[in-house]
C-alpha positions as CSV (number, residue, x, y, z in Angstrom):
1,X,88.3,189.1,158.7
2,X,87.7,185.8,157.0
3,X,85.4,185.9,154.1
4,X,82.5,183.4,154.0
5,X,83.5,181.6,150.9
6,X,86.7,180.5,152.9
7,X,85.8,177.7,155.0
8,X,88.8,175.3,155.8
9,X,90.1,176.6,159.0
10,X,93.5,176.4,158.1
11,X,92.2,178.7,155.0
12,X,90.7,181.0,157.7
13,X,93.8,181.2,159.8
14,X,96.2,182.2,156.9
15,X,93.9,184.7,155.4
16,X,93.6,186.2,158.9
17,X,97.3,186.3,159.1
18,X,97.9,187.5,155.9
19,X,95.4,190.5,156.3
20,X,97.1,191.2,159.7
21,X,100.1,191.4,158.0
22,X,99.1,193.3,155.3
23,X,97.4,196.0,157.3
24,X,100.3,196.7,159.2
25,X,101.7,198.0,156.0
26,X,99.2,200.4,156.2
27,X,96.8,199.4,152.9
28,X,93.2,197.8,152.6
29,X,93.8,194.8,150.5
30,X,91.2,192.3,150.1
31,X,92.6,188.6,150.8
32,X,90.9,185.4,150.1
33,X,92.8,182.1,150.8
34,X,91.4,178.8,148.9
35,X,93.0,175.7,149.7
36,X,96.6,177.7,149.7
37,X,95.7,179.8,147.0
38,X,95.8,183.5,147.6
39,X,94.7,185.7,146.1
40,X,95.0,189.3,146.5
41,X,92.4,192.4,145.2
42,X,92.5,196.3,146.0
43,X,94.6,198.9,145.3
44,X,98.1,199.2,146.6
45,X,99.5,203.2,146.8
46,X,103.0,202.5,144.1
47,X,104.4,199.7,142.2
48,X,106.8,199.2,145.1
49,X,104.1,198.9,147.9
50,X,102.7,196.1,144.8
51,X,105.8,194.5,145.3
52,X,106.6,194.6,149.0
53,X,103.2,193.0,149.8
54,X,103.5,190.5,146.7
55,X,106.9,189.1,148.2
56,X,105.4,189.5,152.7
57,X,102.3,187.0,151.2
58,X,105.1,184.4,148.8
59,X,107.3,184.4,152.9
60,X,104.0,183.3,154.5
61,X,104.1,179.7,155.2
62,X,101.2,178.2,154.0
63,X,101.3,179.7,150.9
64,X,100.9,177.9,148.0
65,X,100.5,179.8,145.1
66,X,99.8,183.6,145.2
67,X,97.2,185.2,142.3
68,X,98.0,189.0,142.8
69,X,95.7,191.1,141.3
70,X,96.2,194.4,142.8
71,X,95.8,197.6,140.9
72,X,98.4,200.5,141.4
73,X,97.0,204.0,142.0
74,X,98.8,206.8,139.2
75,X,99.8,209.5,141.6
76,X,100.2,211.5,138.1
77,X,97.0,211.1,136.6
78,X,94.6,209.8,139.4
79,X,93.6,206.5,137.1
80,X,94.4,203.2,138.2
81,X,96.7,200.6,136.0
82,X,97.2,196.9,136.6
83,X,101.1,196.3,136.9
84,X,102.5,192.7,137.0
């Protein structure tokens, strides 16, 4: 769903393609697409599932520049760590 601080419909249309894409990987990411810029908040499951999502959003055209701040969830531990 488009956020209200995105309000270029081209912005609006990638966002919503990008989320679509994203869920179908099975995570809740929060996307929000400024003038090509994405940028990407939440929590992904691994450092792989960081990854795989980091390189589906750089293969989306329309895609600019990507800002990937996504956490990773510690199975181990239960505390969450910021990976590049």
């Amino acid at each position: 769903m488009p956020t209200e601080s995105t309000s270029n419909p081209k912005d609006v249309q990638l966002e919503s393609l990008i989320q679509g894409r994203i869920r179908q990987m099975g995570t809740n990411i929060h996307v929000l697409v400024k003038g090509g810029q994405v940028t990407l908040t939440g929590t992904a499951d691994d450092y792989k599932t960081k990854r795989e999502i980091d390189t589906l959003v750089k293969g989306i055209g329309g895609v600019d520049e990507l800002i990937n701040k996504l956490l990773v969830a510690s199975i181990t531990d239960g505390v969450y760590e910021n990976y590049p």
